[in-house]
C-alpha positions as CSV (number, residue, x, y, z in Angstrom):
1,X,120.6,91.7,91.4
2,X,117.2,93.3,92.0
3,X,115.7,94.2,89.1
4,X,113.1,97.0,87.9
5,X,109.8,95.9,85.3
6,X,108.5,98.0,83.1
7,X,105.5,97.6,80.8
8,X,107.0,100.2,77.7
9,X,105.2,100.3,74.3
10,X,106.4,102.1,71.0
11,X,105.8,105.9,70.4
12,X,104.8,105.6,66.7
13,X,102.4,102.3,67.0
14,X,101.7,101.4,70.9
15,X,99.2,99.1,70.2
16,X,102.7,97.2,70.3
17,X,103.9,96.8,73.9
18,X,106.9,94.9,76.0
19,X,107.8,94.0,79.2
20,X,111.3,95.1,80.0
21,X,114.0,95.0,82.9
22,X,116.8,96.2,84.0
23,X,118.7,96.8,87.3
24,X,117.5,98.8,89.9
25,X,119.3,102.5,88.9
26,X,121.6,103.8,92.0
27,X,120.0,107.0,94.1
28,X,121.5,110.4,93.7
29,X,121.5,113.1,96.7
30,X,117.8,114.2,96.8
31,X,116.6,111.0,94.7
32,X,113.8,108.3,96.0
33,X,113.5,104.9,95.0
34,X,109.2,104.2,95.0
35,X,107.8,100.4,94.8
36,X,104.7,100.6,92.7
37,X,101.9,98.9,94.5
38,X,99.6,99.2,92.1
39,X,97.9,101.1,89.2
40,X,95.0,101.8,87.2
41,X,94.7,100.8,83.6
42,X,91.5,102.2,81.5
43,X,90.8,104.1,78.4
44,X,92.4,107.4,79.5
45,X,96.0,105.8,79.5
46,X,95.5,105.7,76.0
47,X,94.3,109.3,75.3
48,X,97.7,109.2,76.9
49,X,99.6,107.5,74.4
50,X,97.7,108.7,71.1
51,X,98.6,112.7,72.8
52,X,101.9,111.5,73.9
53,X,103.6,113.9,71.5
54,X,100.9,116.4,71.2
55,X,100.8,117.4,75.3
56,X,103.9,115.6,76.2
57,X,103.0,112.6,78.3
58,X,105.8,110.9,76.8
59,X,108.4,113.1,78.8
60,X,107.4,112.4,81.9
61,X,109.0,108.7,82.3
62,X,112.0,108.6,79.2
63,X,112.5,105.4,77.5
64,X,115.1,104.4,75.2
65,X,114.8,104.7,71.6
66,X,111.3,103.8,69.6
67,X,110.1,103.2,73.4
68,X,107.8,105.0,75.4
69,X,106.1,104.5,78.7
70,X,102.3,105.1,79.3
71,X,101.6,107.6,82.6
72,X,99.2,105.6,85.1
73,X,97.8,106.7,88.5
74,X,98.2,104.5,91.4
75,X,100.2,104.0,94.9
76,X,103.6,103.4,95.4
77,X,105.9,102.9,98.9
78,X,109.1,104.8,98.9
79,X,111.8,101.8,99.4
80,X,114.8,103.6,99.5
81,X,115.5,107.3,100.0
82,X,118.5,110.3,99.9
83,X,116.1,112.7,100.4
84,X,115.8,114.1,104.2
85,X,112.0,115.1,104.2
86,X,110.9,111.8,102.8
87,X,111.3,109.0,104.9
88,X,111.8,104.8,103.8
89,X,108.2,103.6,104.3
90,X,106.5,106.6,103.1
91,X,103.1,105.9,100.4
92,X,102.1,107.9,98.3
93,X,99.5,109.1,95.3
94,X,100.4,110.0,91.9
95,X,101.4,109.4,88.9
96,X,103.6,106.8,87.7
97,X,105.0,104.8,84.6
98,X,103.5,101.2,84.2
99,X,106.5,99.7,86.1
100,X,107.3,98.0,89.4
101,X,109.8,101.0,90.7
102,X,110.6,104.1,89.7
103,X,112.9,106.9,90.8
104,X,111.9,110.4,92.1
105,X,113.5,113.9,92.6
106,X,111.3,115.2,95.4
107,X,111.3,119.0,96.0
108,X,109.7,121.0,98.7
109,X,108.2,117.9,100.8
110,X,106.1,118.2,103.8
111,X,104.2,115.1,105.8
112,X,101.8,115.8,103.1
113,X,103.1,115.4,100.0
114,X,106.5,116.4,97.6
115,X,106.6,117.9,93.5
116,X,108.9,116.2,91.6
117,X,111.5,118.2,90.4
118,X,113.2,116.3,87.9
119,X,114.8,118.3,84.8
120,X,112.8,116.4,82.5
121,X,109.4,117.0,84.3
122,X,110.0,120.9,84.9
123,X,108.0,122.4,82.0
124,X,105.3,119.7,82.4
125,X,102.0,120.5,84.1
126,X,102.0,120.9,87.7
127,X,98.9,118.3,88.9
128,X,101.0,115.8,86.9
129,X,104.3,116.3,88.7
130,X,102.4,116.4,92.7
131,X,103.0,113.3,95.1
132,X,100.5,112.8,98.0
133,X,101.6,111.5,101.3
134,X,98.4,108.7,101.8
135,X,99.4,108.7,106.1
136,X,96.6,110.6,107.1
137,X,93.7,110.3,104.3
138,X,90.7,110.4,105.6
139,X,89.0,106.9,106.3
140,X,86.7,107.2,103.5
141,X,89.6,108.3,101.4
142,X,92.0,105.1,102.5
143,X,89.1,102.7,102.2
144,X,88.6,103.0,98.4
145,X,92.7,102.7,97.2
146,X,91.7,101.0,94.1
147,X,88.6,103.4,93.2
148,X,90.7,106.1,94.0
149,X,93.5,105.3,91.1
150,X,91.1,104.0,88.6
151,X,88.0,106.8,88.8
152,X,89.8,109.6,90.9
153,X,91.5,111.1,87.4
154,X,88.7,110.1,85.4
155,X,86.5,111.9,87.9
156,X,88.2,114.9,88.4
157,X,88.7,115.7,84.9
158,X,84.9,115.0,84.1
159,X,83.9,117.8,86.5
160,X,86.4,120.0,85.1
161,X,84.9,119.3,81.9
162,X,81.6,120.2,83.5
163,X,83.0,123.0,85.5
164,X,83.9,124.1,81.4
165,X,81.2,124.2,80.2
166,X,79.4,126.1,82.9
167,X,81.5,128.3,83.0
168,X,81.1,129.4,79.3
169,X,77.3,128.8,79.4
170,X,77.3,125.3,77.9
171,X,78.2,127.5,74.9
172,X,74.3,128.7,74.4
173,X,73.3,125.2,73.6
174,X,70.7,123.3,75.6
175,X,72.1,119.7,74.4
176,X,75.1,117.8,75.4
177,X,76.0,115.2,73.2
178,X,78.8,113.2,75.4
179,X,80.4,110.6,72.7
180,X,82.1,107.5,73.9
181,X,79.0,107.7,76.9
182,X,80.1,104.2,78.1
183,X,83.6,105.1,79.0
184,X,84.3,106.5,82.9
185,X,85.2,110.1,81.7
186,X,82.2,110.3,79.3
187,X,79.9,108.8,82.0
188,X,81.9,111.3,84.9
189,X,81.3,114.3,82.8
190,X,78.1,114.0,82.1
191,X,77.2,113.3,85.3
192,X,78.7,116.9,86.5
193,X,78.0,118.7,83.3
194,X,74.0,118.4,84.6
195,X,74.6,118.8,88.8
196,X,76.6,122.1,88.1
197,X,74.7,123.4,85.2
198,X,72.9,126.2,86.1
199,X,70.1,126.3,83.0
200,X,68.1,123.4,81.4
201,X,70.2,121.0,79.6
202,X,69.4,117.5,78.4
203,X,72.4,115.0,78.1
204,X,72.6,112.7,75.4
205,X,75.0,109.9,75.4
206,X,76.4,108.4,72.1
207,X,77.3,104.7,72.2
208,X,77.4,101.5,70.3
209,X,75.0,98.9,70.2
210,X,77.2,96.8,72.4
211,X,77.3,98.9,75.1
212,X,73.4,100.5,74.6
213,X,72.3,98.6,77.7
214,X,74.9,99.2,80.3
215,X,75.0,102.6,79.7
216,X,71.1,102.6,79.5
217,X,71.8,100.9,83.0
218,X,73.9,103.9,84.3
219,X,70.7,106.1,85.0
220,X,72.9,109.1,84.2
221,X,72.2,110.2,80.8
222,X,68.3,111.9,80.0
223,X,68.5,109.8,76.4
224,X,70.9,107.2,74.9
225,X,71.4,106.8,71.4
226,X,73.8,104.6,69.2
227,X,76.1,106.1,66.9
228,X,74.2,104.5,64.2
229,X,71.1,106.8,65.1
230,X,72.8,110.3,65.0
231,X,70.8,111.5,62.5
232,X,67.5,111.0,64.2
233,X,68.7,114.0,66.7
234,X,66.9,117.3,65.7
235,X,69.6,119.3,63.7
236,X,68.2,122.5,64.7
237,X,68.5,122.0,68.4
238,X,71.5,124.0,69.8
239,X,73.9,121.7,71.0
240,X,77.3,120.8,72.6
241,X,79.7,117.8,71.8
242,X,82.1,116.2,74.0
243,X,84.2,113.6,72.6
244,X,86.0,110.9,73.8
245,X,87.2,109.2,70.8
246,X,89.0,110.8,68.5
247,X,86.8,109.1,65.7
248,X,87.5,112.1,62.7
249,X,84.8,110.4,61.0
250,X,82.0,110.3,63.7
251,X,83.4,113.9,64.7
252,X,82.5,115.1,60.8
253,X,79.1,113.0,61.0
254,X,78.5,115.1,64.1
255,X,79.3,118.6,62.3
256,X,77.6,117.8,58.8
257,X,74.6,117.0,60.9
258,X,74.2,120.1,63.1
259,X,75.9,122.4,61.4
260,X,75.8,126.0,62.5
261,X,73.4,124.6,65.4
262,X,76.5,123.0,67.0
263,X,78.0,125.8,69.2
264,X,81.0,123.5,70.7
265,X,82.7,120.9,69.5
266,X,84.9,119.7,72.2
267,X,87.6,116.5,72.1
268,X,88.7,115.3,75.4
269,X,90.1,111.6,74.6
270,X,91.8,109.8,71.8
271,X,90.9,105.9,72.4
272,X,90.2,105.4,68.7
273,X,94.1,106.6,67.8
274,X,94.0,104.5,65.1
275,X,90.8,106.5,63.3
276,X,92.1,109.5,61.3
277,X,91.8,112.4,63.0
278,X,89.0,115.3,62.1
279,X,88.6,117.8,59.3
280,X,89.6,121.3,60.4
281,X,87.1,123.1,58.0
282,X,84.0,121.3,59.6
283,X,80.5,123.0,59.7
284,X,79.5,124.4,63.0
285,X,82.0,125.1,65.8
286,X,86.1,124.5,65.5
287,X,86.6,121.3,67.2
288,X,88.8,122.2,70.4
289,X,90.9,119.6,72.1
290,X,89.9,120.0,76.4
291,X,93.2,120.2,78.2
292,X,92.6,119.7,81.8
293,X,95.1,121.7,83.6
294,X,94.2,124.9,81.8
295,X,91.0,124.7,83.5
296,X,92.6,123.9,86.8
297,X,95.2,126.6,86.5
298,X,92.2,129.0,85.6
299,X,90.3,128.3,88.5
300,X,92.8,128.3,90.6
301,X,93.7,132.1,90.1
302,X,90.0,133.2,90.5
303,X,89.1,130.8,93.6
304,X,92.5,130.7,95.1
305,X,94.4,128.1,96.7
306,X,92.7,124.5,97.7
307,X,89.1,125.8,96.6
308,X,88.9,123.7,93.5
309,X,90.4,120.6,95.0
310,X,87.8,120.5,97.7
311,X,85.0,121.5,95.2
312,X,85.8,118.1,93.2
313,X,86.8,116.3,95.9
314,X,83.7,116.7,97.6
315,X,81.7,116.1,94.6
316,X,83.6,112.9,93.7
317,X,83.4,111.2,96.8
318,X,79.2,112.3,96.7
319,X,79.2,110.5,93.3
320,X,81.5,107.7,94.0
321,X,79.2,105.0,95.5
322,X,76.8,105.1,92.6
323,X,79.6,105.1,89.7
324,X,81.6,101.7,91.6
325,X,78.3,100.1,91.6
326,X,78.4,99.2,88.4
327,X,82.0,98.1,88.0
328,X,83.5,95.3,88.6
329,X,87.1,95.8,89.5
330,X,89.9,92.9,88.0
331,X,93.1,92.9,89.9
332,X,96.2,91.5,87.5
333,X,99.4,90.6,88.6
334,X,103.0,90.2,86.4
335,X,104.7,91.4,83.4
336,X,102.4,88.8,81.2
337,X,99.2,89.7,82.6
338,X,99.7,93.3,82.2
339,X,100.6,93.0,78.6
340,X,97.6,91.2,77.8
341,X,95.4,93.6,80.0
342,X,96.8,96.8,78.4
343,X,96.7,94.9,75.0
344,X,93.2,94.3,75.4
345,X,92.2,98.2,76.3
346,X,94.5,99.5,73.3
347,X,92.5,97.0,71.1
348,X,89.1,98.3,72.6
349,X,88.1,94.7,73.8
350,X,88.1,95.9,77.8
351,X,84.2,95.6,78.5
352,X,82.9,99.2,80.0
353,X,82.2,97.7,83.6
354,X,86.0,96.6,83.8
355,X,87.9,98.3,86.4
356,X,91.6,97.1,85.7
357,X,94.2,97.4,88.4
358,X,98.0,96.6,87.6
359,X,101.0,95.4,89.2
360,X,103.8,94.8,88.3
């Protein structure tokens, strides 16, 4: 009997994961049955988790019971299908659970894509619930599959964050702290946050002693400083804070330092879930947590259709060569070497130039 793998963790502590299986479920009228190729595993995916509840990522892809399973972007090839419009063969780009098949609902489809419209998935954001057909990507596009799964998300939502903060004037500060400055979003946002500002603005990243040099390496950010030497910043200086974390403690070491100089305070990842969260009567700014597709939505009511998508797009691929050069991709196949591989990110032991890509 064929069988589908999943990788599933639980809700309340998913530093504590599983590999599960179970038989291949039976296609309704208007269902598709995807193979997962592949996937990409990195720090994001567990922002994921630690918001699972908060934003709803664990609704996406139901488990039973205690049990969740963890959103990932990667490929998949649709193996069976009771849909008309999309045809046995088809690949596609999106996002998935950490699994080796899972079934879909298509709605509209064209050649270029479907929405899933599954019950479950119909109050969830809309970039989340999109399939892209991968037939006629550009070659630049289809040479890159792995890039494209592990830095494409990481990518687009540091230039929203950029896009952000431009578009509110960096909030009137003329420093950018980016926390976490090792990580692919911290080092993706801070990369836009200084090609689309539009006045003087000096990016700082934050990171620990461990990963000083790489990021040093990265020729991205204007200083680097180690968590430890926060308190040499200049207090007065008006300043912005993205953060990657989660870290309450850090985030209140931040505030009691600046103070009414910090004009944002902005938290766009959770990978130390296990930290306690912030203080909500912090000096300075109110900590905000960045939720992508607000941005998107917003942008795409005063651009219009497609305008954004080819902004980012265009910007990603520009950046792409320089951020892949220092990474070294690890490719990881099975139930057992995915456990250990997401194991090892939940536990903060995957090294910075790690680009992990999953099958199961």
């Amino acid at each position: 009997m064929a069988m589908v793998t999943r990788l599933r963790v639980k809700r309340s502590a998913f530093d504590q994961a599983e590999i599960a299986e179970a038989p291949l479920p039976r296609l309704e009228d208007g269902e598709v049955l995807a193979r997962i190729e592949r996937f990409a595993l990195t720090a994001n995916n567990i922002t994921y988790a630690a918001a699972g509840d908060m934003i709803g990522y664990w609704k996406f892809f139901p488990d039973e019971g205690e049990w969740g399973q963890v959103p990932v972007w990667g490929f998949a090839v649709i193996e069976d299908s009771r849909h008309s419009d999309v045809p046995v063969g088809a690949r596609i780009y999106g996002y998935f659970p950490m699994a080796s098949h899972v079934v879909l609902r298509p709605g509209r489809a064209s050649d270029r894509g479907f929405t899933d419209a599954s019950p479950h998935r119909a109050d969830l954001p809309l970039v989340y619930n999109q399939y892209q057909r991968t037939e006629g990507d550009p070659p630049a596009l289809a040479a890159v599959p792995d890039l494209r799964c592990l830095l494409f998300p990481l990518l687009f939502t540091g230039y929203l964050i950029g896009d952000y903060l431009e578009d509110n004037a960096a909030f009137g500060a003329d420093q950018l702290l980016i926390g976490s400055a090792s990580s692919k979003t911290g080092i993706a946002a801070a990369h836009h946050a200084k090609s689309l500002a539009t006045r003087p603005l000096e990016v700082v990243g934050l990171t620990s002693a461990r990963n000083r040099d790489f990021t040093v390496g990265l020729g991205i950010y204007d200083r680097v400083v180690t968590y430890d030497e926060l308190e040499t910043l200049d207090a007065t200086r008006p300043t912005a804070f993205v953060d990657m974390s989660g870290d309450g403690g850090f985030i209140a070491r931040v505030h009691h330092h600046f103070a009414d100089a910090l004009k944002a305070s902005i938290g766009v990842g959770l990978t130390h879930w296990d930290s306690p969260r912030a203080a909500k009567d912090l000096p300075g700014a109110s900590p905000e947590f960045f939720f992508a597709p607000a941005q998107i939505a917003k942008r795409q009511q005063q651009w219009g259709p497609g305008v954004l998508e080819t902004k980012m797009g265009e910007a990603n691929m520009a950046f792409l060569p320089s951020l892949a050069s220092h990474l070294k991709i690890e490719r990881h196949e099975g139930g057992d070497a995915a456990k250990a591989a997401y194991e090892s990110m939940v536990n903060g032991r995957t090294p910075p130039d790690a680009g992990v890509i999953l099958a199961l």
